[in-house]
N, C-alpha and C positions, 0 to 999 in steps of 0.2 A: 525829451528825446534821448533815445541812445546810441552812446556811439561807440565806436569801433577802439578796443584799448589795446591791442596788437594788428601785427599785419602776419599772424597764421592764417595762411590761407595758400593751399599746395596750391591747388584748380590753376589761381591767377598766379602765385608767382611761377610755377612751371610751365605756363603759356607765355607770358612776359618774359624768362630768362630763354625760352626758345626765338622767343621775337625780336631779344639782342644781340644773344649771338648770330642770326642771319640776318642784321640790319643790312649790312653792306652788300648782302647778294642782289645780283639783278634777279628783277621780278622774275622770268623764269626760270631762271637757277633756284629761285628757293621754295619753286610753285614744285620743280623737281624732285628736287632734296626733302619738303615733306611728304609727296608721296612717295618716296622711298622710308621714311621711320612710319610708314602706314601701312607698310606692310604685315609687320610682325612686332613685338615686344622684344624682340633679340636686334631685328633693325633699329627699332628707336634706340635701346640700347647702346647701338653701336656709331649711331650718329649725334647721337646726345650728351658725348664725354664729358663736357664743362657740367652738368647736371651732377653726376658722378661726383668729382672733383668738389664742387661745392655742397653735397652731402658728406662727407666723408673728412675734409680736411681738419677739423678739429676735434675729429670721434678718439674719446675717452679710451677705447678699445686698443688703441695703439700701443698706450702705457703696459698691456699685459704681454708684450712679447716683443717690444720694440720702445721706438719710440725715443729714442735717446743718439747724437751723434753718430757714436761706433755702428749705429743699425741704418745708417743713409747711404745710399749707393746712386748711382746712376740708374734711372725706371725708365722701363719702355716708355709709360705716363698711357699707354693705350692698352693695354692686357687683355686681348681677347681672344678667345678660341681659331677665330677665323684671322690672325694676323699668325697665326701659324701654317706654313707653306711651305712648298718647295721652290728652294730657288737656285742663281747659278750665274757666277760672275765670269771675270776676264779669263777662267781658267775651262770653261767649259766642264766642271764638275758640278752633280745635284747635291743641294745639302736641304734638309727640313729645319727649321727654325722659324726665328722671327727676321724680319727684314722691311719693317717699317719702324724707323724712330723720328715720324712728326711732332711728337709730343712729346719728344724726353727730356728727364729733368732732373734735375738731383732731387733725394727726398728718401724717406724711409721705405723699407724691402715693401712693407705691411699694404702699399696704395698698390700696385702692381700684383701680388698676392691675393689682393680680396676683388678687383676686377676681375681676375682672370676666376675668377671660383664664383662670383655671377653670373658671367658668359658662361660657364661649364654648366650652371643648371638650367640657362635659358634655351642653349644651345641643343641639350639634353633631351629638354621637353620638347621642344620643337623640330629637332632633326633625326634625332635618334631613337625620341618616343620612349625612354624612360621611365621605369618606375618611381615611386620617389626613393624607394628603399634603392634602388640602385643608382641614383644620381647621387643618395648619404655616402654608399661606397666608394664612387668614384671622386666626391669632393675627398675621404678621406685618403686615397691614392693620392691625392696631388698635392696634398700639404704634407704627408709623409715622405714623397717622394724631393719634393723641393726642397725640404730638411734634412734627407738623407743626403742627396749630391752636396750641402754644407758641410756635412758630417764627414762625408769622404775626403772633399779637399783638407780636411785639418789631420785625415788618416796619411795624407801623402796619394792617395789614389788620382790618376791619371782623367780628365775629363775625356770621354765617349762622344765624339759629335755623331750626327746623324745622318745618314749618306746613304746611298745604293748597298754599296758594302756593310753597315753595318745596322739596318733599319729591320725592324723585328714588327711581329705581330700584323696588323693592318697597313700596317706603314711600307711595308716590304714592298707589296707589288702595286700601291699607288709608286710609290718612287721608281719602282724599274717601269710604270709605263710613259709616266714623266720623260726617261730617260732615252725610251726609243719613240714617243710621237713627239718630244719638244725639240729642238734645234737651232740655233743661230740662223741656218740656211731659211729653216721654217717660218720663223719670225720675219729677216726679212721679207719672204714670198708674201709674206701677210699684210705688211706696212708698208712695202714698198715694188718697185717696176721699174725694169730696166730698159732702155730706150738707147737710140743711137749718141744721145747727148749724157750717157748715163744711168745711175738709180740715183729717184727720187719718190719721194712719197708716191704712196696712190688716193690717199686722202678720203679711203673708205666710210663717208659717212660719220665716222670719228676723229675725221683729221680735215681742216682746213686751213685754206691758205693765210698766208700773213700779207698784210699791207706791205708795200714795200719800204716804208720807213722804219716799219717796227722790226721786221727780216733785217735790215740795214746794221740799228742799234743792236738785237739779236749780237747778229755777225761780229760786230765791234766786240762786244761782253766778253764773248770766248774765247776772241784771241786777247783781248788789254786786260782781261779783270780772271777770268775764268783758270785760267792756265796758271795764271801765279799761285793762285790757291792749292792748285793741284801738290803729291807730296809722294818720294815712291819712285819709282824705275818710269813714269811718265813723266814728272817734271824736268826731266832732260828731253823730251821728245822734240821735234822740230817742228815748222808751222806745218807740213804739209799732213802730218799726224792727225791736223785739228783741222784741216780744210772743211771747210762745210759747206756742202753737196745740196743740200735741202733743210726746208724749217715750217713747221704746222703748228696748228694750236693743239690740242686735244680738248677734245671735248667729252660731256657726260661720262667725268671719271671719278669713283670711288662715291663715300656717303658722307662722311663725316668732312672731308675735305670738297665735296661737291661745289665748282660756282669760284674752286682758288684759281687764279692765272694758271694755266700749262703749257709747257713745249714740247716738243718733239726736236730734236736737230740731226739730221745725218750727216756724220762726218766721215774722214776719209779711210782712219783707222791705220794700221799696217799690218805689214805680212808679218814682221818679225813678231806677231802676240798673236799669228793662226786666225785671225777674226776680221781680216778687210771688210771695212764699213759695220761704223757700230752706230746706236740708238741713243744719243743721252736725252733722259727724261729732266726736265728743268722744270722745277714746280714750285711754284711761290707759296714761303714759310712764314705762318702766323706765329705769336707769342702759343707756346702748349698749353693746354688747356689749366694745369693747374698753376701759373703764371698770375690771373687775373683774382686765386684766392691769397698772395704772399702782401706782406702789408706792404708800404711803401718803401720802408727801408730795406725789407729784403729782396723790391725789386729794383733798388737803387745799385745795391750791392750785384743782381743779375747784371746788370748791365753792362757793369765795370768791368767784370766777370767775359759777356760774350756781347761785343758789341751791337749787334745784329744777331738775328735767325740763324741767318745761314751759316754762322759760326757757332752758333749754337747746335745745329743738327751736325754736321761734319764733326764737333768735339764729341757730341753721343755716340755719334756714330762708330766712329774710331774706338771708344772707347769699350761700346759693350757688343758691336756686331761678332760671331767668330771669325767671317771674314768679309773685311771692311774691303768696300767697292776701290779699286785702283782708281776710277774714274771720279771719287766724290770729289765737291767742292762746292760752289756757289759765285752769283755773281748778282749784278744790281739792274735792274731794266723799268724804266718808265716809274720809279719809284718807290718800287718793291725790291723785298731781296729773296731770291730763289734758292733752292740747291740743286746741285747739278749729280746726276748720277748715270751709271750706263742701262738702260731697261733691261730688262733681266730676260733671258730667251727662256726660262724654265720655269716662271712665274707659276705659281698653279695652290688655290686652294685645295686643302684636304677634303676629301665630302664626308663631313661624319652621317649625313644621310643612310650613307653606305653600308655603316658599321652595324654587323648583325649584334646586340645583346650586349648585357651590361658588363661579362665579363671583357671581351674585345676593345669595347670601348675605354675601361681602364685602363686597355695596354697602350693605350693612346694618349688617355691624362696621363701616366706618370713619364711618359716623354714633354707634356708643356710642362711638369713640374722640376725636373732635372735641365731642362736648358732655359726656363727660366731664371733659376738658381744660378747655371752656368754665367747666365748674362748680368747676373747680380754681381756673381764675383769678381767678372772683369771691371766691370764700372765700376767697383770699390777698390779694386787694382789702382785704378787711372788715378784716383780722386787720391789712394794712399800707396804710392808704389814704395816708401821707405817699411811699413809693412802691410803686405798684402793680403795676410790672416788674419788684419783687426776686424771687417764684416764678419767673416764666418765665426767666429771666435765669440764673437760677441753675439751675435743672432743663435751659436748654438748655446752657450750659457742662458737664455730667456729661456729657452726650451725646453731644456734637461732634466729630465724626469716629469715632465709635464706636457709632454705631449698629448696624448687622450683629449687633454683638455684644449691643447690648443685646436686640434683638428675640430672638435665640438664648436671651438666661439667661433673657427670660420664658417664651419656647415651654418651656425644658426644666422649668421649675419647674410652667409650668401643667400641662403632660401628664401629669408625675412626680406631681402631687398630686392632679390629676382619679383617678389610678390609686389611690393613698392613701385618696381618699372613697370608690371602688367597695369596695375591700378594708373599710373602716370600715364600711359600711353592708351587706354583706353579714356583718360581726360583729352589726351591731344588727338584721337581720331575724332571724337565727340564734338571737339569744339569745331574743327575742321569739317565738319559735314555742318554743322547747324548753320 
């Protein structure tokens, strides 16, 4: 008889590590969430990040441009095309960026870098309809361009954020129509209704009521736990600041997080920040995905480090947002720990659908490849603020005079693996229809 002298075998361990990471979902949450990675190779992609993570954390590849302390920064840990958007905080101005760090984590530039230059070719073929000769160009745009904005901060050059005001190319009049169809006013009309006793939710389908015990505890969190954490021209605010008006669950939100706890809470807000009655989003924080590949020791060490999640996302936060939410924080309800943040009235994915051709489209990657960078340097800021130019410094000596080559080993890795998620995701539609 013969038998089996390893356990290679993609089929079953890609079906079995998707079956662990949603053990804990309720049955229709996860009957959801897979037909959402069924739809596309860019879905699965994008909901399958521990996949990722566990390919990729001990690749050999790191040592040629990385790979060494000075090159670790704070990582989005989720790098992908469509986590770039327009958004817009307590100040009522649009910025494009990134503006989700569920997954961040400390770790080398190179995991963030080579996600996002997978999503660019998945993305590419799928949305934008690329050739390949122009998704090779646009990967080499944005590993040029992520190096460059390194490059510059060691020149003294001033970082460009991305705004109404200063958004070029495709970006221009997505952002100016952001600008005049999104609104605070709009949002609310959206979420909520005003009545003689009030605005409270309207509960559209995506929003339902909470039991009255869990609303109770709710209530309790944000004035005893939520508000302490708060930091900033709010932590002096008074209770009536934080009164809370109303509270829903949200439902059927996002992919990769599909099926986690969510809230919705209206609070009272004030005049003096222009925005009476604001949204905070409350959404319960797993360990990030590449969390569950560090050995034991170095997740002994996380810990000691960030006690909980929620302290964990609010220190990324802080650390590599360009402008971190006034409202962040976190708090602890029925046994999870959440983070608290204000929902964003200008919320809006980019549609590269849109984007005519592959030159257009590169004026687009080398914006994810300069505010990535950007978001590198702050996180390496926070981690070493006694010098602030040991990332750049160090990430640009790997590089130096060897660029060509580097942009070459991303193309070939991101191509090579965008083909690896087709192949993986056509095992998981397969096995899901049989």
């Amino acid at each position: 008889m013969s038998l089996p002298l390893t356990q290679h075998n993609r089929p079953r361990q890609l079906l079995e590590a998707i079956d662990d990471a949603n053990a804990e979902l309720r049955d229709d949450d996860r009957t959801t969430k897979y037909a959402r990675l069924a739809v596309s190779p860019y879905a699965f992609f994008r909901g399958t990040n521990h996949l990722y993570w566990a390919d990729v954390w001990h690749d050999w590849r790191f040592s040629l441009y990385g790979g060494l302390p000075e090159t670790q920064t704070w990582l989005q840990g989720d790098a992908h095309a469509f986590n770039f958007g327009a958004y817009g905080h307590h100040d009522d101005r649009v910025r494009y960026g990134m503006d989700d760090f569920d997954d961040a984590l400390i770790g080398d530039y190179q995991y963030d870098l080579w996600r996002l230059a997978i999503s660019l070719v998945l993305d590419a073929r799928e949305n934008a309809e690329l050739s390949r000769k122009s998704i090779g160009k646009a990967l080499k745009a944005l590993v040029e361009s992520y190096h460059d904005e390194l490059a510059g901060h060691m020149r003294g050059e001033a970082p460009q954020w991305v705004n109404v005001d200063t958004a070029r190319g495709p970006l221009k009049p997505f952002m100016e129509k952001v600008e005049r169809k999104h609104s605070r006013k709009r949002m609310l009309d959206k979420w909520t209704s005003l009545s003689d006793v009030g605005r409270h939710f309207d509960r559209p389908g995506k929003l339902v009521g909470l039991p009255a015990h869990l609303d109770s505890q709710l209530r309790k969190a944000i004035n005893e736990e939520y508000r302490s954490t708060l930091r900033g021209e709010l932590a002096e605010e008074g209770g009536e600041h934080f009164r809370v008006k109303d509270s829903a669950r949200r439902l059927d939100a996002g992919t990769g997080s599909l099926g986690l706890d969510r809230f919705y809470v209206l609070i009272e807000g004030g005049d003096a920040h222009q925005h009476d009655d604001v949204i905070l989003d409350i959404k319960e924080q797993r360990p990030p995905a590449g969390f569950a590949m560090m050995s034991r020791a170095q997740q002994r060490a996380w810990r000691n480090t960030f006690p909980h999640e929620g302290a964990r996302h609010a220190a990324a936060f802080i650390a590599i947002a360009e402008h971190p939410d006034i409202y962040l924080g976190w708090l602890h309800l029925a046994g999870k720990v959440f983070s608290v943040r204000e929902r964003s009235p200008y919320k809006e994915d980019f549609p590269t659908h849109k984007v005519e051709g592959g030159k257009e489209y590169r004026k687009v990657v080398k914006q994810w490849g300069r505010i990535l960078a950007r978001e590198h340097l702050r996180g390496a800021r926070a981690l070493h603020p006694d010098d602030p130019s040991r990332f750049a410094r160090a990430v640009c000596a790997e590089v130096e005079g060897r660029m060509d080559h580097a942009v070459q080993m991303v193309t070939t890795l991101a191509l090579s693996y965008a083909e690896c998620v087709g192949q993986d995701y056509r095992t998981f539609v397969d096995a899901r229809c049989s």
